[in-house]
Structure formats: structure tokens, C-alpha cells
C-alpha positions, -999 to 999 in steps of 0.1 A, spaced: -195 -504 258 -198 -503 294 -233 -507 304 -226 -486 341 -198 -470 361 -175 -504 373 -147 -506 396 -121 -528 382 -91 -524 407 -93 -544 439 -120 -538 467 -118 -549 499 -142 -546 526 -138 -546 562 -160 -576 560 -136 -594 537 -105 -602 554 -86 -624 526 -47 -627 534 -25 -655 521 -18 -653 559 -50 -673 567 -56 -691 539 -51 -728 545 -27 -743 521 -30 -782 518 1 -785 496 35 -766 503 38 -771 464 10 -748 459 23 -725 490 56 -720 468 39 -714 436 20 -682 450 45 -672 474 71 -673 434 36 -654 416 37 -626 444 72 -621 447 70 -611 410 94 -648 401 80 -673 376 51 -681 370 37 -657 354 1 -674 343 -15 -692 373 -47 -709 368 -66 -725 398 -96 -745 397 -118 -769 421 -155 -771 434 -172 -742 452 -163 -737 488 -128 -743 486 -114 -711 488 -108 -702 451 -122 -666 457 -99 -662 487 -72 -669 471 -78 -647 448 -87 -620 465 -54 -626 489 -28 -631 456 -44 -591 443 -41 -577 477 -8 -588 481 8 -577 445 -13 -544 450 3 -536 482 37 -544 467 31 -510 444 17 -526 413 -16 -514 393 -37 -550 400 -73 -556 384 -96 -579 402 -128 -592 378 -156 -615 391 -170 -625 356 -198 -638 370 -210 -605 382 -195 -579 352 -212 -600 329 -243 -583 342 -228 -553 346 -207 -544 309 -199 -554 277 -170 -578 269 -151 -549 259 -146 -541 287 -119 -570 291 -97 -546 268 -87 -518 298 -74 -546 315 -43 -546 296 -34 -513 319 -26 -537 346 4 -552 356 -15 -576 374 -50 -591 363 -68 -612 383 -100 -633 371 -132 -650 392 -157 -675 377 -138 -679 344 -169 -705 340 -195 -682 339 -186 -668 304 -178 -703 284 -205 -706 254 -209 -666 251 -188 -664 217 -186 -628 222 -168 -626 258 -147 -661 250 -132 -641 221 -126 -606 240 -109 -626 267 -90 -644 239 -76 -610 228 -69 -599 266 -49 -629 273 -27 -627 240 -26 -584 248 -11 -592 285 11 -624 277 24 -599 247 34 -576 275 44 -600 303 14 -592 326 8 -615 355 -25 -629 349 -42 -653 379 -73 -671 364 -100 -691 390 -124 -718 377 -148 -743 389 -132 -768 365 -97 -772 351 -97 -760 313 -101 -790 297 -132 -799 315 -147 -759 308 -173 -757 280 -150 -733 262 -157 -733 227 -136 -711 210 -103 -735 208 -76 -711 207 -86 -697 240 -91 -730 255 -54 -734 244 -45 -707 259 -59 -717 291 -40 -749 293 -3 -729 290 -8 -717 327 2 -731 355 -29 -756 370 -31 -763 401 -69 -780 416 -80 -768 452 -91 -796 467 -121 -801 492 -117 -788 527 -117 -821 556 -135 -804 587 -99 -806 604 -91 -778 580 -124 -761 580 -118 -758 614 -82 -745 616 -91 -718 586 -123 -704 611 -96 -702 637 -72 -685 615 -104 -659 603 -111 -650 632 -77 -643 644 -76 -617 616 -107 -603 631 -92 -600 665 -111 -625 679 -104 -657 702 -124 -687 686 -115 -714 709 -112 -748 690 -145 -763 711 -163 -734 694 -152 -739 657 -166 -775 664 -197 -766 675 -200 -743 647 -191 -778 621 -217 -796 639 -246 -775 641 -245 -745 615 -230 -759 581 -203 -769 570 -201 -751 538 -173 -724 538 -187 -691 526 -220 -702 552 -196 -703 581 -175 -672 570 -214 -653 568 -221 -667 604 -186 -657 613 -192 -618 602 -220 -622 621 -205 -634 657 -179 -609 651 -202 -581 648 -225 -597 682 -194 -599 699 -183 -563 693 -214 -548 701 -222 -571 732 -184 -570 744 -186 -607 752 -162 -638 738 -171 -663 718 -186 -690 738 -202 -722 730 -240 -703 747 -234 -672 733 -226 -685 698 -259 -701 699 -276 -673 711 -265 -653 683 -273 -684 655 -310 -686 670 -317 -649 671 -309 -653 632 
């Protein structure tokens, strides 16, 4: 039973510009693999996994958007956040999508009642040749899954681990954000940023909402003393 109202197709903000476009691939293999997924080609199970920060949610996000635009009915699901939200039931509409695309597989492992509802989602779309993208903090033989059938399900997708961002990449990938925003980070910038704000991804995507929103309003580009003046005024 669902506890409230929940959206279960794709939302995109303003705020939330995700693109396959400007995410940073480290491995062509990988770049192949999603392009295959979004061009509706083999695979047809993806499962990607790695530590926070490394742009699991992006992709994600990027993969939806991109098979949604291409015409097909896509469901994007942070389980992390519907688990405080609905039921595990609620895993059963998702079967309506051609596409189903899953956040924070971790946050359900040891609740035997959403392990098995996702156990009967995965066998409902594979039975129907869904596409079905699944994103974890571990790969699935590390997760503390314990029903086993749905762990061996889990291990029939493709895997593939996001590794950990080098500032080299951090770096490029601001550029690359900012670009979508229509904004000029100059490379001196995106270093100063690195050195003096964090260097945790979704921190520096926050602070990069931030100077695009200052630079907007104040009509001014993105300079080394401006940048600071907007981090100090928090």
C-alpha cells in the first residue's frame, strides 16, 4: 500500500543537469556499454556499483533521461528515499515500464519484505524483457542481501564498478557542469574550487548551483575573487 502520492517516472530539475554528455567516463568499455543500453542493443540488465561520490546517481539519472526522451515509459526509484515514503508493493507498478531504473539498491538489503518484492519485480521485467539499470554502493556479492535468489539475480547483470574520481577528472567533470549551465569555468577556477572548498563531488556540484545562481543574478563571470566572495558569504 502506498503510504502517500509518489512520482515514479523521471524528475528533473533545473538544478539537476545530468547528461551522459557531461558525465566523465574513465573507461571507453563502460562508454560502449551505456551508449549499447540506450540505444535499446544488448545489455539489457546493467548493474553499477562503487563508493559515494563517484557519480553513480548521475549516471543514472543521465541513462533514464536519455531512454525517456527516446519515447519509452522510464521509472526512476531512489530506494533510499521511497522506502520512507511506500510500501514494497509498490515495486509491482514498475512492471508498466519499459525502462526501470534503481538508486541505493543498498538501502533495502536485510528488510525481507522489500528484498522479496524486488525479487518478484526483477523476475516480472526480465519475463517481459524490460531494461532494468540497478546502482549500488557495493557490487552484489559484497551487498548484505539475504534472500539468495535475489542476490542471484543480481549477479546475471552486467557489473561494472565506478571508480574514484582523481582531481584531474573532478576537475574536467566541473568544467563539463558548468558548460551545461552556460557558464565559463575557467580551469584556474575549478582548481581553486579543489583546493579550498572540497573535494567531494555532490559538495562541489551544491557550490556549483550556487555560483551559478550568484553569477546570474550579479551578471558577473566566474572569477577566482568572485568565487570566493560567493563561498564566504555562505
Amino acid at each position: 500500500m502506498i503510504k502517500q502520492e509518489i512520482q515514479l517516472t523521471l524528475r528533473l530539475t533545473p538544478q539537476e543537469i545530468f547528461t551522459i554528455d557531461n558525465f566523465i567516463f574513465e573507461s571507453d568499455e563502460l562508454a560502449s556499454v551505456v551508449e549499447a543500453f540506450c540505444l535499446e542493443k544488448k545489455p539489457d540488465f546493467l548493474y553499477l556499483w562503487g563508493e559515494s561520490g563517484v557519480g553513480k546517481t548521475h549516471l543514472n539519472l543521465a541513462i533514464a533521461e536519455r531512454l525517456q526522451n527516446h519515447g519509452h515509459p522510464v521509472s526512476y526509484i531512489n530506494l533510499q528515499e521511497i522506502r520512507d515514503t511506500a510500501d514494497a508493493d509498490v515495486l509491482a507498478s514498475l512492471v508498466q515500464s519499459d525502462v526501470v531504473c534503481l538508486d541505493d539498491l543498498q538501502a533495502i538489503c536485510g528488510d525481507a519484505e522489500w528484498e522479496e518484492a524486488l525479487f518478484h519485480c526483477f523476475n516480472r521485467l526480465r519475463e517481459k524483457e524490460h531494461k532494468l539499470l540497478i546502482c549500488a554502493d557495493q557490487n552484489p556479492a559484497q551487498l548484505a542481501i539475504q534472500l539468495p535468489d535475489l542476490r542471484s539475480r543480481l549477479a546475471t547483470g552486467l557489473i561494472y564498478q565506478l571508480p574514484s574520481m582523481t582531481d584531474a577528472l573532478k576537475q574536467q567533470a566541473l568544467i563539463s557542469h558548468a558548460q551545461s549551465r552556460g557558464l565559463i569555468l575557467p580551469e584556474e577556477v575549478a582548481q581553486y574550487l579543489l583546493r579550498n572548498y572540497s573535494r567531494d563531488m555532490p559538495s562541489l556540484m551544491l557550490v556549483l548551483q550556487r555560483l551559478d545562481k550568484a553569477s546570474l543574478q550579479a551578471q558577473r563571470r566566474l572569477t577566482i575573487p568572485f568565487v570566493r566572495e560567493v563561498i564566504q558569504r555562505g
